[in-house]
N, C-alpha and C positions, 0 to 999 in steps of 0.2 A: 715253615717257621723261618722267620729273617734273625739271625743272632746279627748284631752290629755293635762289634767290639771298639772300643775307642777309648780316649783320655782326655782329661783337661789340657794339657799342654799340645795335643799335636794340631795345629791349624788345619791339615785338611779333613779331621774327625768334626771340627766345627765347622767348616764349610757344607760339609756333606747333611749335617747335623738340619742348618738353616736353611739350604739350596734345597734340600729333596724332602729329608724324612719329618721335616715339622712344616714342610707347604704346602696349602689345602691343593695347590694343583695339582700334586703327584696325590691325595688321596685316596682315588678309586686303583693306583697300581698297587701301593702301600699296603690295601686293607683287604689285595687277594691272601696276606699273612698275617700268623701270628707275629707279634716283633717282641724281641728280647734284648738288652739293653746292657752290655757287657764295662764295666769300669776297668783297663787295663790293670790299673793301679791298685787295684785294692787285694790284699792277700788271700781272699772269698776266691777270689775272681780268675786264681793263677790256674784250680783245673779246669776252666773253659781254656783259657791259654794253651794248657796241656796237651787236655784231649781235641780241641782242634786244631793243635797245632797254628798258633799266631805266629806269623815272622815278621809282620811290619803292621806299622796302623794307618787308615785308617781299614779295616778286613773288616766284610758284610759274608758270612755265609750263611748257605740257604738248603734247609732239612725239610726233608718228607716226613711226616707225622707222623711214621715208626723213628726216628730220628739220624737215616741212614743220610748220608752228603747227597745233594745234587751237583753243586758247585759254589765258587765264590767271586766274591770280586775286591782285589787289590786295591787299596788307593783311591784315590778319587782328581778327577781332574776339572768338570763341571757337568752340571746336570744332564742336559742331553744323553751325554757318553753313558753316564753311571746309569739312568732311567732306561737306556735300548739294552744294554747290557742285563740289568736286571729280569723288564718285559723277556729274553732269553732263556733266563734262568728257569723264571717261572712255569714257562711252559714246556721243558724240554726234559728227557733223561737223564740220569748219571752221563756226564762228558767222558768218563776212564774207557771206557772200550775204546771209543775214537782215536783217542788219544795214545794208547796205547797200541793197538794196529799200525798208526802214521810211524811212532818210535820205532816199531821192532821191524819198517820200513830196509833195505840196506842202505836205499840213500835217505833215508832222514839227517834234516840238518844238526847241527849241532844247537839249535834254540830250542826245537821240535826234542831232543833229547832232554831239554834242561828242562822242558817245561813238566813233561810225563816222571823225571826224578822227582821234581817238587810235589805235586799232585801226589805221589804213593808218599811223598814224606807227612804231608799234610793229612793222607789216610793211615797212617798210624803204621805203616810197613817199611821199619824205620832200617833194619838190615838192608835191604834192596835196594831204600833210597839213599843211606851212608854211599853205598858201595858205590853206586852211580854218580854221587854230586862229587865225590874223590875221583872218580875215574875223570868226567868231566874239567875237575878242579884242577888234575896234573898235567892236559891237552895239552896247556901252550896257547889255545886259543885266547887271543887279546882281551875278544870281547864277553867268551862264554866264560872261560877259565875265571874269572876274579868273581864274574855272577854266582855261579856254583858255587864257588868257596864262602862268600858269601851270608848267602844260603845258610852254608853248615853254621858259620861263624853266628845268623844270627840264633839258628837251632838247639846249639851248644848253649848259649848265652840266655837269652828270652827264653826258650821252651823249658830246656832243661835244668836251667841255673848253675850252671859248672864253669864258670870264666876259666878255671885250668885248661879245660877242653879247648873253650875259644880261643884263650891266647895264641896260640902257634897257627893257629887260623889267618885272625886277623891280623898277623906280622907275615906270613907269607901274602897273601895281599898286598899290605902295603910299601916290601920290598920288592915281589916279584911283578908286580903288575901298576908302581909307581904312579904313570903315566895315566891309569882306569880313572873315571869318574869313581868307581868306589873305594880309590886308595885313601882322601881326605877322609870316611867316615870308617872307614877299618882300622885307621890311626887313635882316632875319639877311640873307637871299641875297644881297641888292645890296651889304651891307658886307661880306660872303665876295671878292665881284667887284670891288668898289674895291680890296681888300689884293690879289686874285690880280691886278690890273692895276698893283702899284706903289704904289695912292693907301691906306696905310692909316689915315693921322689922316681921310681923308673918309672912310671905312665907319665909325671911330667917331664920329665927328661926325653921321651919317645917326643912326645907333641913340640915341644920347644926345638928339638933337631928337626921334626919335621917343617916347622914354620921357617928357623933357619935356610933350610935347602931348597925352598919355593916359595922366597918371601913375594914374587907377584902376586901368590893366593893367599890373600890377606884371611882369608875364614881360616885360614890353618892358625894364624896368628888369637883369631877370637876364640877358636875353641884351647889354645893353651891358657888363656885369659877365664875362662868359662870353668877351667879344671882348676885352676888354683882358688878361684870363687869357690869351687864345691870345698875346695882341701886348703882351709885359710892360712895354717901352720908351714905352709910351701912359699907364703908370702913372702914374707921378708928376705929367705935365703937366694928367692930363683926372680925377684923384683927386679932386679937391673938387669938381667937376662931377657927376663921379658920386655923389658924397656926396651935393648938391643934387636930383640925380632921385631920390634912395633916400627924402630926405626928404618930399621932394612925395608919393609914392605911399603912404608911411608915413599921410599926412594926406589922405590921400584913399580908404584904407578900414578898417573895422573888420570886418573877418575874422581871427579871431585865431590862423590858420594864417598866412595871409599877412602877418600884421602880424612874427611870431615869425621866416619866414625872410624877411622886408627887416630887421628888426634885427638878426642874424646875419649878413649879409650885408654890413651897414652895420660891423658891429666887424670884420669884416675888411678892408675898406677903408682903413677908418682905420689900420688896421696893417700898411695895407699889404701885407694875403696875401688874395689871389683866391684859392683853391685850398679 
């Protein structure tokens, strides 16, 4: 059985959607499965989330007809990739033996660890894999360390529904590991977690500081913009503030894509329309 969990909003559930699983040329790989058809979004839909543990979309996992895991496939990047990957899946064993030999390894790397945590997190051996994505979490490692954390952050959040859990997650991220490609989306996370826990002026006050302190990353400045759209009542008080980060990033690059949506971005502010 192919479960393929996805959403209306995430573009590469629709890429993967039109590129593979509705073109007649992938048919004969396609129709070696049952297909099941998962809506992230819908409240139905939260203990397939659960029980297979989802942590990102677009996730394709693939069950043996007693409904034990073979394996999965993360993400999508274009057809080819996802299609060999697949062909893979279909024909092979459970991956967890392998996987787990390479980890319990002495020199395994630190990827080779992150990947064998995730996998028992995703098999429902949530003690084992906690203790391991924390062990990994407090390394130090540049590039594993904010992965793992990650990980928990988005486990906590997505699986479980506990933004309390997450928060301190996604704030050690994106103080301790700044510089990571996943400190911009750990920042979004932790002010998702301050609104789901009550504190909304502090998740926009996190994003606003953040856009401030790295105004060359203008997408820090869209998503404070993107957060006061969800929380319209933040409008009027944090408006010229956000005015002020739209300006800093303005003067901090000449890309004349990026220059054209911060001042589009910036004439709705002043007017007052996120949207």
């Amino acid at each position: 059985t192919l479960v393929f969990v996805t959403a209306s909003w995430c573009p590469s559930c629709q890429d993967l959607k039109k590129e593979v699983l509705t073109d007649v040329a992938h048919r004969d790989l396609l129709d070696r499965f049952e297909r099941v058809r998962v809506d992230f979004d819908l409240e139905a839909s939260h203990r397939w989330v659960r029980e297979l543990v989802i942590l990102g979309l677009p996730t394709v996992v693939v069950l043996k007809p007693d409904g034990t895991p073979v394996g999965r496939i993360r993400g999508y990047r274009d057809a080819p990739a996802w299609t060999k990957e697949l062909e893979g899946l279909s024909g092979e064993e459970d991956r967890r033996a392998g996987l787990e030999r390479a980890a319990q390894n002495p020199d395994a790397n630190p990827e080779t660890l992150l990947k064998c945590a995730r996998l028992l997190l995703e098999r429902g051996e949530e003690e084992e894999a906690l203790k391991r994505l924390r062990g990994l979490g407090s390394s130090g490692d540049p590039e594993v360390a904010p992965n793992a954390l990650f990980v928990l952050g988005r486990y906590f959040h997505r699986v479980k529904r506990d933004p309390l859990l997450a928060r301190p997650v996604w704030r050690e991220i994106a103080l301790g590991f700044p510089e990571s490609p996943f400190a911009p989306g750990a920042w979004w996370w932790y002010a998702r977690a301050e609104a789901e826990s009550g504190h909304v002026g502090s998740g926009a006050r996190a994003l606003l500081d953040a856009a401030r302190n790295k105004p060359q990353d203008s997408g820090r400045v869209r998503r404070a913009a993107a957060y006061l759209k969800k929380h319209p009542q933040l409008r009027g008080p944090l408006r010229n503030e956000l005015l002020d980060a739209i300006g800093e990033s303005l003067r901090s690059t000449d890309v004349p894509s990026e220059r054209a949506t911060l001042e589009a971005l910036r004439d709705q502010v002043r007017a007052l329309r996120l949207d």
